[in-house]
Steps between C-alpha positions, in 0.01 A plus 500: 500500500329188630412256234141353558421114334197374668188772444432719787109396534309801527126527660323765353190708392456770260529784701721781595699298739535221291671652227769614684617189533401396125703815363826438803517141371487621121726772538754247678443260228467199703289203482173502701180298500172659554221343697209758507295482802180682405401716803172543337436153579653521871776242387762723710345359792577146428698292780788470266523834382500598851795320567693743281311807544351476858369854458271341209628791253621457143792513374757232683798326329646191570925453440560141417874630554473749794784602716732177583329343222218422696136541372360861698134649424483885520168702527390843490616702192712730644714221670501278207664791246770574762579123547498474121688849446801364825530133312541620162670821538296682289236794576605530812829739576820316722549863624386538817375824445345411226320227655395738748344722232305179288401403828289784606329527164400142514376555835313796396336303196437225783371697761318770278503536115313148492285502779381821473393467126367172598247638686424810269453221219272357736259713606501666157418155328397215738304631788200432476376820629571860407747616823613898390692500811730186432543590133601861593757363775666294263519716186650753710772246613544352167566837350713632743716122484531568142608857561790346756572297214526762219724697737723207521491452140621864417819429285548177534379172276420246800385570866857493643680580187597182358258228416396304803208291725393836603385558124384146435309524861303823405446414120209234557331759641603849317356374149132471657516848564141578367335239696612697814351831290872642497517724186869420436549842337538637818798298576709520142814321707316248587310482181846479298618242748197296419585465125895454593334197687283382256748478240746267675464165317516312873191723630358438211524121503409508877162680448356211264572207746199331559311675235507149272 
């Protein structure tokens, strides 16, 4: 395993995304330094933030000791917990079928369980009119993303069997199940998975960054 001495500096917000990379740097146990950049505010659309995350999106991370030993800023979250998972050789599997396997469940947390219950949160919460059409579209995505997930879930502890991005990915996300109206009691794998998750001392660390 890589030994880290200068913090990784981490740019974050409390959200779902952010903790992933709160909890990935906690569960490493490495050094980090958080600078939040309150979205609220619009501060991820500052010139300098840009420079790291171009796609003005929190979270980003930049290596004071990236590869060659050479500074190297990383954004989006699903990039940043495979770059983090690859350098320390944790999280993420060295068996290539392995890899394949955390791969397409971080995609699928990416490209869907994320999105998806973005939006539902959205409509159901922030919008600041009463749309039946979006909220329906999206709680009947969320639900059936969570079935996909409770499927996966069936016998195993973690996503892909052993603990993983994948989990730490879909976590952020999972615990906010009632703001997406999701009675978790439909989904009892992914309900036990939940409290599996939540009882890690790393995840648990994670979730309070920024919360000072």
């Amino acid at each position: 395993m890589t030994n880290q001495v200068a913090p990784i500096d981490l740019y974050f917000w409390m959200t779902p995304n952010g903790y992933k990379i709160s909890i990935m740097l906690e569960e490493l146990g490495v050094p980090y330094t958080v600078h939040k950049v309150n979205i609220g505010k619009g501060e991820q659309f500052e010139p300098g933030f840009l420079k790291i995350s171009p796609n003005n999106r929190i979270p980003a991370i930049v290596d004071p000791e990236g590869p060659g030993g050479a500074p190297i800023s990383v954004f989006e979250s699903g990039a940043i917990l495979k770059y983090l998972g690859e350098k320390f050789g944790k999280f993420y599997p060295k068996d290539p079928r392995k890899q394949v396997q955390v791969d397409e469940w971080l995609n699928w947390q990416m490209g869907g369980f994320g999105p998806m219950l973005g939006q539902m949160h959205h409509f159901a919460v922030f919008a600041k009119e009463n749309i039946p059409y979006a909220i329906d579209r999206y709680h009947t995505e969320a639900k059936r993303l969570y079935g996909v997930l409770d499927r996966q879930l069936e016998g195993k502890e973690y996503i892909t069997g052993e603990f993983s991005i994948a989990d730490i990915a879909a976590i952020g996300w999972a615990r906010v199940h009632e703001k997406q109206r999701i009675d978790i009691a439909d989904f009892p794998n992914v309900g036990k998975w939940i409290a599996r998750m939540l009882a890690r001392p790393g995840v648990k660390k994670g979730l309070k960054v920024g919360q000072d």
